[in-house]
C-alpha positions in Angstrom: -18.7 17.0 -50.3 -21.3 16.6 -48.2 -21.2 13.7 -45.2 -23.4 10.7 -44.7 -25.3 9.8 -41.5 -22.5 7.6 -40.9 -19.8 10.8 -40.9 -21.9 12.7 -38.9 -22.4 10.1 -35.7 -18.4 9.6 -35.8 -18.0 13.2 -35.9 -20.6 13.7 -33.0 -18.9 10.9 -31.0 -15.2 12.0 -31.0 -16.8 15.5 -30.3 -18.4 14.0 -26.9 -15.5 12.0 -26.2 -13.4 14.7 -26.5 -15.8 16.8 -23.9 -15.9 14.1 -21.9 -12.0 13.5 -21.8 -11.7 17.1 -20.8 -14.8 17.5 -17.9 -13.2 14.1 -16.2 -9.3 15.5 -16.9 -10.7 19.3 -15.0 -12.9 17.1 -12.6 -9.8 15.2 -11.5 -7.3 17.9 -10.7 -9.7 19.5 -8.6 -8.8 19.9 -5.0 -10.6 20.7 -1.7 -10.6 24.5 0.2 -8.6 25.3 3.1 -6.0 22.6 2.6 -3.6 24.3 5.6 -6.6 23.4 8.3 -6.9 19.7 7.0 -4.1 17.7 9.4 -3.3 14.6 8.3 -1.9 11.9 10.3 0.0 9.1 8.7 1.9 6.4 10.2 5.5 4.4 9.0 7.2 7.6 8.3 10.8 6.9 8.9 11.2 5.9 5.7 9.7 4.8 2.1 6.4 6.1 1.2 5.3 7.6 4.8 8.0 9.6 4.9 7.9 10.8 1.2 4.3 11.6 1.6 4.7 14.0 4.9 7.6 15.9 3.6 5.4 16.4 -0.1 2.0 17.6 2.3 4.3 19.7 4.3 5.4 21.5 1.3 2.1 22.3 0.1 1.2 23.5 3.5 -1.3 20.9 4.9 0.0 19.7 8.8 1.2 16.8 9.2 1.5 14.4 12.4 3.7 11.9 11.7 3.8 8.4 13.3 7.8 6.8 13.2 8.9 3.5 14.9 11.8 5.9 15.6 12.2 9.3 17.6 16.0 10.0 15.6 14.2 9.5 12.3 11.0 12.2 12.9 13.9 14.5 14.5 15.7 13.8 10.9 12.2 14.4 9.4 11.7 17.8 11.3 14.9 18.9 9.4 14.4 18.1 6.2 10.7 19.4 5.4 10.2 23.1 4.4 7.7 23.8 6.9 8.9 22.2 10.7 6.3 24.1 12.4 3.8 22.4 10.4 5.0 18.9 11.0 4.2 17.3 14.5 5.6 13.6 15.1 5.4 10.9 17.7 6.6 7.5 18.3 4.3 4.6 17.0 4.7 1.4 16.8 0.7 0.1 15.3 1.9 -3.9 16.1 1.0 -2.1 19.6 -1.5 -1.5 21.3 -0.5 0.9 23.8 2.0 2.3 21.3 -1.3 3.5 19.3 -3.0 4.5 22.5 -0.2 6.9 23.0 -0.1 8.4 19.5 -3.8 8.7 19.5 -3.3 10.9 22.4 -1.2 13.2 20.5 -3.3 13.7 17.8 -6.0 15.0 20.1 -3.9 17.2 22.3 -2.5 18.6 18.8 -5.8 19.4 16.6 -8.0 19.6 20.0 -11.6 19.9 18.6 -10.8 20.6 14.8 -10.3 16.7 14.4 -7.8 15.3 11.4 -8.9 16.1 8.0 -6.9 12.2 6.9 -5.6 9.4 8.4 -3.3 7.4 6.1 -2.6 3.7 6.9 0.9 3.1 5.6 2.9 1.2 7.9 3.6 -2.3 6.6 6.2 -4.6 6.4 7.0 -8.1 4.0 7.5 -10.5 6.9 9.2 -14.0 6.4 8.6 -15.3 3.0 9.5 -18.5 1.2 7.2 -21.5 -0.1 4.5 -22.8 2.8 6.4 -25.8 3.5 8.9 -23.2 5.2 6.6 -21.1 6.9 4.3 -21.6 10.3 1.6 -20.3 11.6 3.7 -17.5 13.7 5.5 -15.8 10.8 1.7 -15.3 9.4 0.9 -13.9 12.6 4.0 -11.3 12.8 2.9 -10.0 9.6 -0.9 -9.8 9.9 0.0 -7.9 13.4 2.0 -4.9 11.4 -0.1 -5.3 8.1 -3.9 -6.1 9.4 -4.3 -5.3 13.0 -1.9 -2.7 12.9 -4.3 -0.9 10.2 -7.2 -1.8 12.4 -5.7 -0.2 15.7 -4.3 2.7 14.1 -7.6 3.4 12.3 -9.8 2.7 15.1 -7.9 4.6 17.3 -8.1 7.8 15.1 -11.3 7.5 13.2 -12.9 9.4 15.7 -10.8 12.5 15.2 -11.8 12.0 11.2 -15.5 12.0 11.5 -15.5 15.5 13.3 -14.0 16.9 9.7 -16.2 14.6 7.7 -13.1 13.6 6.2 -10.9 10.5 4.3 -9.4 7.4 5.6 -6.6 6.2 3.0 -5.2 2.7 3.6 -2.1 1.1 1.4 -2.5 -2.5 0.5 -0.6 -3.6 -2.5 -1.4 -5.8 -5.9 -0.7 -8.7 -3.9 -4.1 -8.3 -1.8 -5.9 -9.2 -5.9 -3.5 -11.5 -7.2 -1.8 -14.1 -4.5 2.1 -14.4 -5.3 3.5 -17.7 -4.6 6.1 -17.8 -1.8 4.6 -14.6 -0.2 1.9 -16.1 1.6 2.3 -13.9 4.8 2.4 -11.0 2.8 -0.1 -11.5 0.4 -2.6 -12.9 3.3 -2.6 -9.8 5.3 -2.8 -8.3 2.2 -6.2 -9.6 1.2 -7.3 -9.2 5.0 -6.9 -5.4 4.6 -8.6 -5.2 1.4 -11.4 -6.7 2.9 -11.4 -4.2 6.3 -11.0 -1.3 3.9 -14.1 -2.3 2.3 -16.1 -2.9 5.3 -15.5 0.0 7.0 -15.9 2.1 3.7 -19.7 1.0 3.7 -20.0 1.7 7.5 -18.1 5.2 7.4 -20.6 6.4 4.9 -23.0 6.6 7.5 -20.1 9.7 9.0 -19.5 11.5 5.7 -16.3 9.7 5.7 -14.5 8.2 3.1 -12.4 5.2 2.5 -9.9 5.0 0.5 -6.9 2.4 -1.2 -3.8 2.2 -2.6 -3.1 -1.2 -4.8 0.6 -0.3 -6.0 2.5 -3.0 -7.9 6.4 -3.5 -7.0 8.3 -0.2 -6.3 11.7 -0.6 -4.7 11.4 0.7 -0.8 12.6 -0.5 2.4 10.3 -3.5 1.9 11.4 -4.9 -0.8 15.7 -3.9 -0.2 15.3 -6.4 2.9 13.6 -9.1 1.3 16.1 -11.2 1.2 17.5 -11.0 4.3 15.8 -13.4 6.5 15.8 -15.9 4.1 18.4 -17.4 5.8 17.5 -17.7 8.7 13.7 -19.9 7.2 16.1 -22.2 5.7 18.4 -22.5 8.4 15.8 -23.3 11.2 13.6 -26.0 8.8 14.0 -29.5 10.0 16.0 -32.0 8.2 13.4 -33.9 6.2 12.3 -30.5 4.4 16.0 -29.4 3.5 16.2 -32.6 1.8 12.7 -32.1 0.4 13.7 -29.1 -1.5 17.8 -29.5 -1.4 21.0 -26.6 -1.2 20.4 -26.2 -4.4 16.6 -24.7 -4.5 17.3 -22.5 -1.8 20.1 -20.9 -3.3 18.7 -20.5 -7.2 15.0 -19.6 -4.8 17.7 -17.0 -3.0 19.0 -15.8 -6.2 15.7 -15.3 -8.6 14.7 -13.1 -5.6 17.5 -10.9 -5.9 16.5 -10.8 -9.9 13.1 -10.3 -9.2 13.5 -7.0 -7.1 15.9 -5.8 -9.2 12.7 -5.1 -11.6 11.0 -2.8 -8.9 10.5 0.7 -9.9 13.1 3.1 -8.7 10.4 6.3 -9.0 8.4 5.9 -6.0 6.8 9.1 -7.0 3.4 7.8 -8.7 2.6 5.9 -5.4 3.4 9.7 -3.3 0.8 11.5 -5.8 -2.0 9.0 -5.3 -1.8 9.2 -1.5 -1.8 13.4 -1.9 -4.9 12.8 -4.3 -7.1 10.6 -2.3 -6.3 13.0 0.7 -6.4 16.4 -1.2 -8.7 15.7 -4.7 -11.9 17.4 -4.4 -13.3 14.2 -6.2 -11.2 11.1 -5.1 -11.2 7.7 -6.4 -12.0 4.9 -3.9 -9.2 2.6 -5.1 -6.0 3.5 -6.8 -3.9 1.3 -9.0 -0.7 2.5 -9.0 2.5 1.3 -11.6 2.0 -0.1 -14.9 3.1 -3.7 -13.3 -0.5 -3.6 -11.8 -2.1 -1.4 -14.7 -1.5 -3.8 -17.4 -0.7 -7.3 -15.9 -1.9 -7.5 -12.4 -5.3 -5.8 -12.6 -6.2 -7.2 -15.5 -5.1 -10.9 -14.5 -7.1 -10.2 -11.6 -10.6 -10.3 -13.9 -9.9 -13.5 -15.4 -11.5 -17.0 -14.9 -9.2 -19.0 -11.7 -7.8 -21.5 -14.3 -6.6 -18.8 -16.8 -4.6 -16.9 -13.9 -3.0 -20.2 -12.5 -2.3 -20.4 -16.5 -0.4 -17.1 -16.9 1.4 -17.3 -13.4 2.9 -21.2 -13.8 4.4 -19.3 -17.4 5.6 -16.4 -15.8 7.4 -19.2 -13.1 8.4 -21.5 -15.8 11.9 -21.1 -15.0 11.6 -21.8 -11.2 13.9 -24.1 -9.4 12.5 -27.5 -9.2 12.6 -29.4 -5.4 15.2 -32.0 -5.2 12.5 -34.4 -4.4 10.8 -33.7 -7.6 14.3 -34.0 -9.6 13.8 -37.8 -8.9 10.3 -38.1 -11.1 
C-alpha cells in the first residue's frame, strides 16, 4: 500500500514533533557547571517556600545564605539541612531598611569577591483582606512594604553581589498579580506592583548579563494562606457603624466562613512551587516566568488572555454563591 502526499506530510510532522518534544524535554533538564560555587541568597526562610527551597539547594550542594525574620528559626534550619556548613543565615526583616542593610553586609563578608550566583525574592505576606469598603489606605501600605518595597530593598541591596557572577534574580509574585481576586485588594495590588518591578528591571539587568526571573503560583496551602482568616476579626471589629449595617452579622460571618472553604482547596504539595525556584536558579536554560499549579495552568492564565468583559463574566459565576450585603437584601 503505498501512502499519499497527504500520509507522508502527517508522517513527517509527528516525526518533527516528536524531535522537537524531545530537544526541548533534554534542553530543559539541563543545568549549569559548578553548582557548589553558585551561593544563593534567599529571603523568608522560617517557613513555607523559603525555607523548603534552602534545605532542597543545600542538599544538592549549592550554599545557601538564608534571610529569617527569626534567629531560633535559621538555628532550627541549621539542624535540619544535610549540609550545615553550607548554609549561612542572618536576620532580615526586607519591610526594613536597616534590617536589609545589615543582611547585605553578610552576604559580602560571606562570598567576599565571588559575588551570589542568585538572589531569590520570597518573603511575602497576605495582609488585611476583606471587600474595599473595609480596608484603608494603611492596610495597602503594610502589605506593599513586605510584598513591593521589601522586594525592591532586598534586590537592590544585593543585585550588586549578582552582577559580579553574571547571574539570576528570581522574584515570587503569585496568580493574583494577572488576575485581581475580589476582597484581596492589598494582596493582589502589591502583587501587580511586583510584576511590573520584575519586568523593569529584567530589561535593565540585561545590560549585566543578569537575569530576571518569576514565579506566578496559584493557591498552595503555606503560612499565608493558614492565617488568612485570622485578622478578619479584627477589620470587622474596628469598621464604623454605618458599614456594619451596610453589609450586616450576617455577611461577615458567611464572608468568614466561604474563606475557610476556599483555602481548604489549596494544594497541600508545595513541591511544584520548590522545583521551579531550583530551576530558574540552577537550569542551564531558564524560563523567565513560571506558572506554577494547574489552578493557574488551566483557569487563571488562561482567564488572564481574555477580553475584560469575559473575565468579570467567568469570576461573578465563580462568586455566584457570595453572601449578599444586608443593604442590598432590601432591593
Amino acid at each position: 500500500m503505498s501512502l499519499t502526499g497527504f500520509d507522508v506530510t502527517i508522517v513527517v510532522t509527528l516525526v518533527f514533533g516528536y524531535i522537537a518534544y524531545k530537544t526541548y524535554d533534554w534542553a530543559i533538564r539541563q543545568v549549569v557547571s559548578n553548582t557548589q560555587k553558585k551561593t544563593v541568597a534567599i529571603s523568608g526562610c522560617d517557613t513555607g517556600f523559603g525555607r523548603l527551597l534552602a534545605v532542597k539547594l543545600n542538599g544538592l550542594g549549592v550554599p545557601v545564605i538564608a534571610g529569617v525574620l527569626r534567629k531560633e528559626s535559621g538555628e532550627s534550619l541549621k539542624k535540619e539541612v544535610r549540609n550545615p556548613n553550607l548554609l549561612t543565615f542572618g536576620t532580615l526583616n526586607v519591610g526594613n531598611d536597616d534590617s536589609v542593610k545589615e543582611f547585605a553586609q553578610l552576604v559580602g563578608n560571606t562570598v567576599k569577591d565571588h559575588g551570589l550566583w542568585g538572589v531569590v525574592a520570597n518573603a511575602g505576606i497576605l495582609g488585611n483582606s476583606g471587600p474595599d469598603d473595609w480596608l484603608n489606605a494603611q492596610d495597602y501600605i503594610n502589605t506593599m512594604q513586605i510584598n513591593t518595597f521589601g522586594v525592591m530593598r532586598f534586590i537592590q541591596a544585593l543585585k550588586k553581589f549578582v552582577k559580579v557572577q553574571q547571574g539570576r534574580v528570581v522574584i515570587i509574585s503569585s496568580i493574583s498579580g494577572r488576575t485581581p481576586r475580589p476582597t484581596v485588594g492589598p494582596y493582589c495590588v502589591s502583587k501587580h506592583a511586583v510584576e511590573a518591578y520584575a519586568d523593569v528591571i529584567r530589561h535593565e539587568l540585561i545590560d549585566f548579563n543578569v537575569s530576571v526571573h518569576l514565579l506566578e503560583p496559584g493557591f498552595f496551602t503555606t503560612n499565608i494562606t493558614q492565617t488568612a482568616t485570622n485578622d478578619l476579626d479584627a477589620v470587622w471589629e474596628r469598621l464604623d457603624t454605618e458599614t456594619k449595617k451596610e453589609y450586616g452579622k450576617e455577611f461577615f460571618d458567611e464572608y468568614k466562613d466561604s474563606r475557610f472553604s476556599r483555602l481548604s482547596h489549596c494544594a497541600d504539595d508545595l513541591n511544584p512551587v520548590i522545583e521551579a525556584y531550583t530551576h530558574a536558579l540552577l537550569a542551564k536554560y531558564p524560563k523567565t516566568r513560571y506558572w506554577v499549579g494547574w489552578d493557574t495552568i488551566l483557569f487563571y492564565i488562561p482567564l488572564a488572555t481574555l477580553p475584560t468583559f469575559a473575565q468579570d463574566w467567568f469570576i461573578r459565576f465563580q462568586r455566584r454563591n457570595r453572601p449578599v450585603p444586608a443593604a442590598m437584601k432590601k432591593h
